[in-house]
C-alpha distance (Angstrom), angle and dihedral (degrees) to the residues before:
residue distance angle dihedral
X1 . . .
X2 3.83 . .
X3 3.48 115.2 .
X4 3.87 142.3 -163.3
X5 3.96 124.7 -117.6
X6 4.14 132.0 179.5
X7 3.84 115.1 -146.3
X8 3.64 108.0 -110.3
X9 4.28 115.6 -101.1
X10 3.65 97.2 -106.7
X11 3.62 129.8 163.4
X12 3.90 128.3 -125.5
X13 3.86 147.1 173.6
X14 3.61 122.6 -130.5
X15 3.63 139.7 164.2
X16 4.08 130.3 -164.0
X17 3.55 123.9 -118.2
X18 3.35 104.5 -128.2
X19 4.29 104.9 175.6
X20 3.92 78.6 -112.5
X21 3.58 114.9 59.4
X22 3.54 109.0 59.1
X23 3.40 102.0 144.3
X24 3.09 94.6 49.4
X25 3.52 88.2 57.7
X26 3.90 98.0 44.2
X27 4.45 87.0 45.3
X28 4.78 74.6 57.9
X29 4.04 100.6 43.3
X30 3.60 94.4 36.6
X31 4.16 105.1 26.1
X32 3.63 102.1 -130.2
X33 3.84 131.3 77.1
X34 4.09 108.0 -98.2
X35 4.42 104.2 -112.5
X36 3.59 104.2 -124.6
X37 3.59 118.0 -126.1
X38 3.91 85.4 23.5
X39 3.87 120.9 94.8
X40 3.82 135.2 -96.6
X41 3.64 131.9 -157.9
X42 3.87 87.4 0.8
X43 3.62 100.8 -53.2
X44 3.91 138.6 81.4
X45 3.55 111.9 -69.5
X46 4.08 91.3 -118.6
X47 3.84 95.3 48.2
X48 3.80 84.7 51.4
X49 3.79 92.1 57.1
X50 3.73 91.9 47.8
X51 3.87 87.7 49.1
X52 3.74 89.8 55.0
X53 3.97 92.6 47.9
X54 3.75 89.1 51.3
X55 3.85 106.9 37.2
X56 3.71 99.1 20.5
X57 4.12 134.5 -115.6
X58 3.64 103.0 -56.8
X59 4.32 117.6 -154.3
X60 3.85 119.3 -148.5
X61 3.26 101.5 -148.3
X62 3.95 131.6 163.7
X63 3.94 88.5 -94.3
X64 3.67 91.4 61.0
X65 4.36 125.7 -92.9
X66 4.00 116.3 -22.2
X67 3.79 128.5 -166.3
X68 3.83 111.1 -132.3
X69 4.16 111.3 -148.7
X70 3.92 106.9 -150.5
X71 3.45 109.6 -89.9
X72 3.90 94.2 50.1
X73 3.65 122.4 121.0
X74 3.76 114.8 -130.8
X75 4.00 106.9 -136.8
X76 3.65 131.7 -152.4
X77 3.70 105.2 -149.6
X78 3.86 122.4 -153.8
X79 3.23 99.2 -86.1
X80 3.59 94.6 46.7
X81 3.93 96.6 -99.9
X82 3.71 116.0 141.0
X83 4.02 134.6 -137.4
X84 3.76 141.2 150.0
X85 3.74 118.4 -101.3
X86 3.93 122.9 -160.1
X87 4.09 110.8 -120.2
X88 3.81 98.6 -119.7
X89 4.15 90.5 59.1
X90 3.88 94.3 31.9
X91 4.28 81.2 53.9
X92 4.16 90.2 42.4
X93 3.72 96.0 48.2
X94 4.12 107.6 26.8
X95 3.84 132.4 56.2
X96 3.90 131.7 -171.9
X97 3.97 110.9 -87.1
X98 4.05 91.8 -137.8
């Protein structure tokens, strides 16, 4: 017998990738602000940046590494996991806590 379910109400935090706020977005998947002129992810800070402009802003996430396209929210599940949601679903299935 098939039956129906609702996703449960929960609450989330997200952030868009924009192409220009990545540390923003590295201060939200890692909780701390990235130090300038320091390193991240085991290289200088600036070769990380130019990494990320030629390869793309990869998610870990529980699934394994993601590539998040511009535009894509960056979600922090429930149980704090992280992954990269298109717009168009993030916009179908989330609304603004106000």
């Amino acid at each position: 017998m098939i039956k129906q379910y609702r996703k449960k109400p929960v609450v989330i935090k997200a952030i868009e990738w924009t192409g220009k706020n990545l540390e923003k977005v590295i201060e939200f998947t890692d909780g701390r602000h990235p130090e300038i002129g320091t390193s991240h992810a085991g290289m200088a800070w600036e070769c990380y940046c130019d990494l990320v402009s030629r390869e793309g802003l990869h998610i870990y996430t529980l699934e394994g590494k993601l590539c998040a396209s511009i535009g894509d929210f960056i979600i922090q599940g429930v149980q704090g996991e992280m992954y990269p949601c298109k717009p168009d679903i993030f916009k179908a299935t989330y609304e603004e806590v106000v």
